[in-house]
C-alpha positions as CSV (number, residue, x, y, z in Angstrom):
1,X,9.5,-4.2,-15.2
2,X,12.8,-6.0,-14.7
3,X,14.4,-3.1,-14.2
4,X,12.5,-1.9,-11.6
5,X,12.5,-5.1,-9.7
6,X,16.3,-4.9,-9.3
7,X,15.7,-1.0,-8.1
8,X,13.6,-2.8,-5.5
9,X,16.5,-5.3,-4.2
10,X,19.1,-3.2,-4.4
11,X,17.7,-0.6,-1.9
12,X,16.3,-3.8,0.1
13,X,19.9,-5.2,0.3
14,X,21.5,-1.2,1.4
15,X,19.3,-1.5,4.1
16,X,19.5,-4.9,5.1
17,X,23.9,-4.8,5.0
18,X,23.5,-1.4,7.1
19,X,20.9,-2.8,9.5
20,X,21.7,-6.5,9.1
21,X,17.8,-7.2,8.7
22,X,14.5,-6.0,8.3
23,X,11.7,-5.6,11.3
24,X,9.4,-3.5,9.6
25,X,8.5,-3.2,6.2
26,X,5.5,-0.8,5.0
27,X,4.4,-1.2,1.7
28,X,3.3,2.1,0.2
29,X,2.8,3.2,-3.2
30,X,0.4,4.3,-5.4
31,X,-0.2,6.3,-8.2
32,X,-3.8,7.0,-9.9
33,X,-5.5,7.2,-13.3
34,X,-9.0,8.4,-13.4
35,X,-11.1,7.9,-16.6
36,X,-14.6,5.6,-17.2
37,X,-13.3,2.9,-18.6
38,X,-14.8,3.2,-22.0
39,X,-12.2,5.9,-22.6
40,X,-9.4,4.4,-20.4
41,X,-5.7,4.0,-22.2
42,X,-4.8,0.3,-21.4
43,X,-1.3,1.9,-20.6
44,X,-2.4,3.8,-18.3
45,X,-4.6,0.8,-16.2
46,X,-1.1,-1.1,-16.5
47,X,0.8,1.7,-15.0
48,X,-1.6,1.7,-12.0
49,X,-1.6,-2.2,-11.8
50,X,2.3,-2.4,-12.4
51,X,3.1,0.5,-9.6
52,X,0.2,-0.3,-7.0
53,X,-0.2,-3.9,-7.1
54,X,2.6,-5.6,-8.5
55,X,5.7,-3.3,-7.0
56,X,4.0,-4.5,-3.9
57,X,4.3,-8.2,-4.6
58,X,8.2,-7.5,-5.9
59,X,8.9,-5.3,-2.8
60,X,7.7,-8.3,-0.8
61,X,9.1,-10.8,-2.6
62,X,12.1,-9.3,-2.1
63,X,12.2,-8.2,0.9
64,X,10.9,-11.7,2.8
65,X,13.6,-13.4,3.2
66,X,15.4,-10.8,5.1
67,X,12.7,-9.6,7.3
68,X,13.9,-10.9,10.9
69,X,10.9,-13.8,12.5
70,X,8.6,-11.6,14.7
71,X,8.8,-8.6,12.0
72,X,5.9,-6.9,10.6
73,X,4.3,-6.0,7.1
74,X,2.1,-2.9,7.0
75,X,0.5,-2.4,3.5
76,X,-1.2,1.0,3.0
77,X,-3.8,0.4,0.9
78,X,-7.0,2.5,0.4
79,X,-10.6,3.0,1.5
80,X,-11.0,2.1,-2.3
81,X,-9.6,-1.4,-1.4
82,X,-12.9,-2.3,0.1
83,X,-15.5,0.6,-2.2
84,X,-15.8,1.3,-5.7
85,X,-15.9,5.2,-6.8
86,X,-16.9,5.9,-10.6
87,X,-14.2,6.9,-12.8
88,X,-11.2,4.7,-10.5
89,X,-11.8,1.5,-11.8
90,X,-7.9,0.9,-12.5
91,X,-7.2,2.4,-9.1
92,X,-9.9,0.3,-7.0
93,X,-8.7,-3.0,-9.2
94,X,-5.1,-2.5,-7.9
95,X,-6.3,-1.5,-4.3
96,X,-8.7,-4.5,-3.9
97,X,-6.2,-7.1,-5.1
98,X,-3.6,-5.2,-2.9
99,X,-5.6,-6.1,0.4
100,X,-6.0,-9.5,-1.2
101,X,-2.6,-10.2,-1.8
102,X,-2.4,-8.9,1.9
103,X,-4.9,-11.1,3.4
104,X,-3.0,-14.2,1.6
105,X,0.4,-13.0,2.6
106,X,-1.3,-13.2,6.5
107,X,-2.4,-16.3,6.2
108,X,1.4,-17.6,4.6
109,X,3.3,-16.2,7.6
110,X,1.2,-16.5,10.5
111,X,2.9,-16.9,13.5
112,X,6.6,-15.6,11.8
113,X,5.4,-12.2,10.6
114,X,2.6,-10.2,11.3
115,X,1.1,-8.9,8.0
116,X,-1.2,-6.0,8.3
117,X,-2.9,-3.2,6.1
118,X,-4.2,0.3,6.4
119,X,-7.1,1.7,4.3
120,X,-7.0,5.5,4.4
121,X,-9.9,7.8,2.8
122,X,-8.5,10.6,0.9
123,X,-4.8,11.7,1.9
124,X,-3.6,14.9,1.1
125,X,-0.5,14.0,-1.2
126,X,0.8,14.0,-4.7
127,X,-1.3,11.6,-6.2
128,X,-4.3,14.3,-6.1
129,X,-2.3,16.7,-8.4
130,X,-4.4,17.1,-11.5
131,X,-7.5,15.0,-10.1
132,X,-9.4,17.7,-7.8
133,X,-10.7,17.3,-4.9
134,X,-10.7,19.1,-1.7
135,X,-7.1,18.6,-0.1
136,X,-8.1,20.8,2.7
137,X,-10.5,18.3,3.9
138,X,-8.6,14.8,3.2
139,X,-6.5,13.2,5.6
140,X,-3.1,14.2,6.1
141,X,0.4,11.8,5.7
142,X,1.0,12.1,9.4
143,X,-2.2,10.8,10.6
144,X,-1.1,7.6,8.2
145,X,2.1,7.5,9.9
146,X,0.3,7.8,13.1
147,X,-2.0,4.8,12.9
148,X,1.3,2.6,11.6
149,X,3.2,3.4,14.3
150,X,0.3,2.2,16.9
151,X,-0.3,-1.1,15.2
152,X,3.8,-2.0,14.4
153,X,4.0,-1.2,18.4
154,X,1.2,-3.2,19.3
155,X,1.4,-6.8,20.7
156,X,-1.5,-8.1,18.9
157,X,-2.2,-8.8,15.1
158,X,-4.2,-5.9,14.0
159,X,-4.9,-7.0,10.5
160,X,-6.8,-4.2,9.2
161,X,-7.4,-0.8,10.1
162,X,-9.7,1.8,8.0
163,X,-9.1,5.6,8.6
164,X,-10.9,8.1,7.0
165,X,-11.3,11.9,7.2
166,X,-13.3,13.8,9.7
167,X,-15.9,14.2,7.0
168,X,-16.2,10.9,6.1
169,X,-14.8,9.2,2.7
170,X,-14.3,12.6,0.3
């Protein structure tokens, strides 16, 4: 992972000596592995652990000290940050201790940087590619990018903010 955590501080510090700070940083990646645990690769739960939740805390970690006082932290998390689904145990495990790490992250810089997270349903991207499911029906990126926008623009502390398709959680 070393090497990936100087990836993640060296496009931090392009930005920052381009733009002399950070205002907003959104957190979003993810990957998924679906499998019942009983059959699950332990490679593959570390991969979804290693990309979804802990390149979040090493994009943070770097990025913090250079976000400006007043900026804002927009995680994108999942609906599966809050439900469990059968079959996305690694998936919901990174997810759920992604809006924890959140949550805590809030609660550190209250009243320097807002902190706030976004639980989508399904969103029609990549990371359905070989699972299934029907993309026509999911969310789309824009409508993601939509709802950051609002709360990075708003002058309160929205915190958290579940979106989900027009059919409900797919």
């Amino acid at each position: 992972m070393l090497g990936i955590t100087e990836e993640i501080k060296g496009a931090i510090e392009r930005v920052v000596e381009k733009e002399g700070g950070l205002d907003i940083l959104v957190v979003n990646a993810g990957i998924a592995r679906v499998g019942y645990v009983e059959e699950f690769e332990i490679s593959d739960w570390l991969e979804v652990l290693n990309t979804n939740l802990n390149g979040a805390f090493y994009t943070v970690k770097a990025a913090l000290p250079h976000i400006r006082e007043g900026g804002h932290i927009v995680f994108v998390g999942s609906i599966a940050s809050k439900r469990a689904f059968p079959g996305w145990a690694a998936y919901c495990a990174s997810k759920w201790g992604l809006l924890g790490f959140a949550k805590s992250l809030g609660e550190e810089l209250k009243g320097k940087i807002r902190v706030s997270t976004v639980l989508p349903g399904a969103v029609d991207t990549p990371l359905w590619e070989g699972i299934g499911g029907d993309r026509s029906r999911m969310l789309k990126a824009e409508d993601v990018a939509k709802v950051i926008l609002n709360i990075v623009e708003s002058d309160g502390w929205i915190r958290e903010v579940e979106i989900l398709p027009k059919g409900g959680i797919i």
